[in-house]
N, C-alpha and C positions, 0 to 999 in steps of 0.2 A: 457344956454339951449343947451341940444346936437343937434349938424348937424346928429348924425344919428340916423336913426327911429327905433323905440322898437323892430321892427321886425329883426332889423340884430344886436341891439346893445352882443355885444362878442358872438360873431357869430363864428367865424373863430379861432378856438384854433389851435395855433402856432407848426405844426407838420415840421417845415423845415429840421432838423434831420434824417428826414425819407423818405422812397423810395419813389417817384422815386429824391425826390430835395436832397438828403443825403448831405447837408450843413456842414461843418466840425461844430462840437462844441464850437470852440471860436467863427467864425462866424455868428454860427446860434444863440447865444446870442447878439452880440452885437448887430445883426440885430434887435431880437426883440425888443432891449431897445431902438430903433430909430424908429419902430413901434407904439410903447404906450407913444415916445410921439409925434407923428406926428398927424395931424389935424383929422385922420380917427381913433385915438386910441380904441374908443370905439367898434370899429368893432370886434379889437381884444380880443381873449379870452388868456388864460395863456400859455406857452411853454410847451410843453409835450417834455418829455425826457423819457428813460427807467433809473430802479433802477439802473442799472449797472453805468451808468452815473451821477446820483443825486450830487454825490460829486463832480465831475467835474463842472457841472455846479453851483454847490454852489461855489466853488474855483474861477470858471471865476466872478459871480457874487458879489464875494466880492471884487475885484478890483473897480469895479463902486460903490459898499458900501463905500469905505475911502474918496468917494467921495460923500457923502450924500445921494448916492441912494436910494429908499425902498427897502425892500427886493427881490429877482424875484419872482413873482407866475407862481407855476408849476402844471401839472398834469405828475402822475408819470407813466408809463407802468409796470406794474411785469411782469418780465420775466418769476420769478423762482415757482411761481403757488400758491399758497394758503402760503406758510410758506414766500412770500417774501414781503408782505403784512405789516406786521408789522414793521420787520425794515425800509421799508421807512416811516413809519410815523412817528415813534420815531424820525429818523435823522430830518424830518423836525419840529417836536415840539423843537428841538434843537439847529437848525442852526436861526444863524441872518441874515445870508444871502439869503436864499428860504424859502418861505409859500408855502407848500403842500397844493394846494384846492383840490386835488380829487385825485382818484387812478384809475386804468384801468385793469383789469385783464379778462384773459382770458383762456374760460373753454376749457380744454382737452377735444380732442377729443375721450372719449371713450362712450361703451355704455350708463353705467345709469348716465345722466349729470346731472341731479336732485340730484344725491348723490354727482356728483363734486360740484353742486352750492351749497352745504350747509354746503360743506367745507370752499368753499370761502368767504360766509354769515358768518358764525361763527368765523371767522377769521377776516373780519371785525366787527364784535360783539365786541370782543378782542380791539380793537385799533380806529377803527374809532369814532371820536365825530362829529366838526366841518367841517371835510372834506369829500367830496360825493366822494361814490362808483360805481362806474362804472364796467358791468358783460359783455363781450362779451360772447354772449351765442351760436352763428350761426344758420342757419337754417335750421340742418342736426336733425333726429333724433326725439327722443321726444323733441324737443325744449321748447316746448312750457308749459310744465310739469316744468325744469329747470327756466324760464318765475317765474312760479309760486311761484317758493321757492325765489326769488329774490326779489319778489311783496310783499311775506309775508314777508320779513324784511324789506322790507323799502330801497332798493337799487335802483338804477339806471339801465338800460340795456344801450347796445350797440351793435351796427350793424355795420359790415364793408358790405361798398358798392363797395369795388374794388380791387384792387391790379396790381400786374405785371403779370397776370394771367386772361385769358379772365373767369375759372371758379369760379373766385373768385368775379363777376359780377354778384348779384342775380336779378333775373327777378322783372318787376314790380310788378308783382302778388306776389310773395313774399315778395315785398318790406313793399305793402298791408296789405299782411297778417300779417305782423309784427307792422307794428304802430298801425292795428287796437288792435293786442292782448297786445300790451304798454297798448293803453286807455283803452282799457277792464278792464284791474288791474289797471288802476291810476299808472303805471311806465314810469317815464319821461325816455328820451331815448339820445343819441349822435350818429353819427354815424361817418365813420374813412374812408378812403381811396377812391381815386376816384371821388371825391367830388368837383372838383376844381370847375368845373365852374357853372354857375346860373341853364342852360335850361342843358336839357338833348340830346343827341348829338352823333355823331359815332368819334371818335377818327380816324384822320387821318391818323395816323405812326402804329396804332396797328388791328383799325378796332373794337376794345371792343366800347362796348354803354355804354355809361357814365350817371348815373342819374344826375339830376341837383341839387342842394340846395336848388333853387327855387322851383321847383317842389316839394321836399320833405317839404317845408313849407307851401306847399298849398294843398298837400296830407293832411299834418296831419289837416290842418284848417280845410279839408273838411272831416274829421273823426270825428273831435269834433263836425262838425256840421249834424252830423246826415247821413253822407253817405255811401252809401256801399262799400262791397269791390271793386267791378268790378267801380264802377266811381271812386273811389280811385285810381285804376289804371290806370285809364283812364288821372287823375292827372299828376300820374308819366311820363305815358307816353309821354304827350304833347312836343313838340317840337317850338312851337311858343314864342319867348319871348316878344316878343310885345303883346300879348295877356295875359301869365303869369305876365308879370309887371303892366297891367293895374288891374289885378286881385288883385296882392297884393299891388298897391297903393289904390284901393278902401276899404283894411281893415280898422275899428276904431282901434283907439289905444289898444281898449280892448279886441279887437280880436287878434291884433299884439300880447298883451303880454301874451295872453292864451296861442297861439299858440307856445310860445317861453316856458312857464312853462311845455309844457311836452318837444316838442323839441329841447332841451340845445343848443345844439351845435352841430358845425362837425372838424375834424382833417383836417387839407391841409398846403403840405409841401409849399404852396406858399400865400401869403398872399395878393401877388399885383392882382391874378387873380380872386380873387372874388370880390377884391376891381372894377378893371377895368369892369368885367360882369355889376357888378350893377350899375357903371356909364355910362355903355354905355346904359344901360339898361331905364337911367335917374326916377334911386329908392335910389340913392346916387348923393350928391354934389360932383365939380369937385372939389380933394385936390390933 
């Protein structure tokens, strides 16, 4: 029986690669593979890397392969936009060392992003089977139209909720407006950066407002169940984790895994600090 509860189980996809923890790539493998198998494995979700790296990390990965390992599971990042799509999935139908579960791309910022999404859509048309696509779409612009052509194939979105950059922080209201227009289509969502910890919070060293994870799973709970945008936000916004914990221990299971089927997952380049939130939070056992 797993020690962790539906609601966080591969919660936390393995972004340690990436700003601001930029882990060297032998390390930030081995790391994972001490993660998955460590007593809170299930929290974790797969390593994400970019295509430019796939092979690197398949090469580190087969080191632990001559030694029985399974393969590593990856999520890939395209750097290079719609045509870079393909070859990572080919390399991963290929290699014994990584299983490609999913892809991450992300739309150009130009005007009609509706016409980028259906580049990108057809493109995984072309190549994706067994593995989920993931659309960074932002929430500049017709978004929401881009939204649409994503819904119509059958993809995934994705939200970045942060970076090295206070403007790359989108307000709860936006936050909002995005999960609800996810459920609106029936498009499950992830979201990428910013993310580390449970509650949502003012960062010491930068002063950016950081959403929480928590929060974002109690947003989207409170979407599926019938709520508006403005208490939606009101969601995000909360600041109490004793209050948000007692929230989402009172879920059923069947509420835990609704809310997990639309929202996947999030990216965070540290995996101990979510772990730590929700134990201090006492919504995880001590490992």
């Amino acid at each position: 029986m797993s020690t962790i509860p539906a609601l966080f189980r591969h919660l936390v996809d393995d972004a340690a690669m990436f700003p601001p923890g930029d882990l060297p790539l032998v390390e930030a493998v081995a790391a994972h593979r001490a993660h998955r198998q460590a007593p809170y494995a299930e929290l974790v979700g797969p390593l994400i890397c970019t295509d430019d790296n796939l092979m690197k990390v398949a090469a580190e990965a087969a080191k632990a392969g001559t030694n029985g390992a399974a393969p590593l599971e990856v999520s890939v990042v395209i750097t290079g936009g719609a045509g870079g799509i393909e070859p990572a999935i080919r390399y991963g139908d290929r290699s014994a060392d990584v299983t490609v579960k999913s892809i991450e791309v992300r739309l150009r910022d130009e005007d009609d992003l509706s016409r980028n999404a259906l580049r990108v859509v057809r493109a995984c048309d072309d190549c994706v089977d067994e593995e989920s696509a993931f659309v960074e779409i932002g929430l500049d612009g017709a978004w929401e139209r881009a939204l649409d052509v994503v819904a119509d194939a059958g993809y995934y979105a994705k939200l970045r909720t942060g970076g090295l950059d206070a403007s790359l922080f989108p307000t709860a209201d936006q936050v909002a407006a995005f999960i609800t227009s996810c459920l609106d289509r029936e498009v499950a969502f992830k979201c990428t950066a910013g993310l580390h910890n449970a509650v949502r919070h003012t960062a010491e060293d930068t002063g950016f407002e950081h959403h929480g994870f928590l929060n974002v799973l109690l947003a989207t709970r409170a979407s599926l169940d019938g709520a508006g945008q403005d208490d939606i936000a009101a969601v995000l916004e909360n600041r109490d984790g004793e209050a948000l914990a007692a929230r989402a221990a009172q879920l059923t299971e069947e509420q835990a895994k609704g809310t997990r089927r639309w929202f996947t997952s999030f990216g965070s380049c540290s995996i101990d600090e979510p772990r730590h939130d929700l134990t201090a939070l006492k919504l995880l056992e001590t490992s």
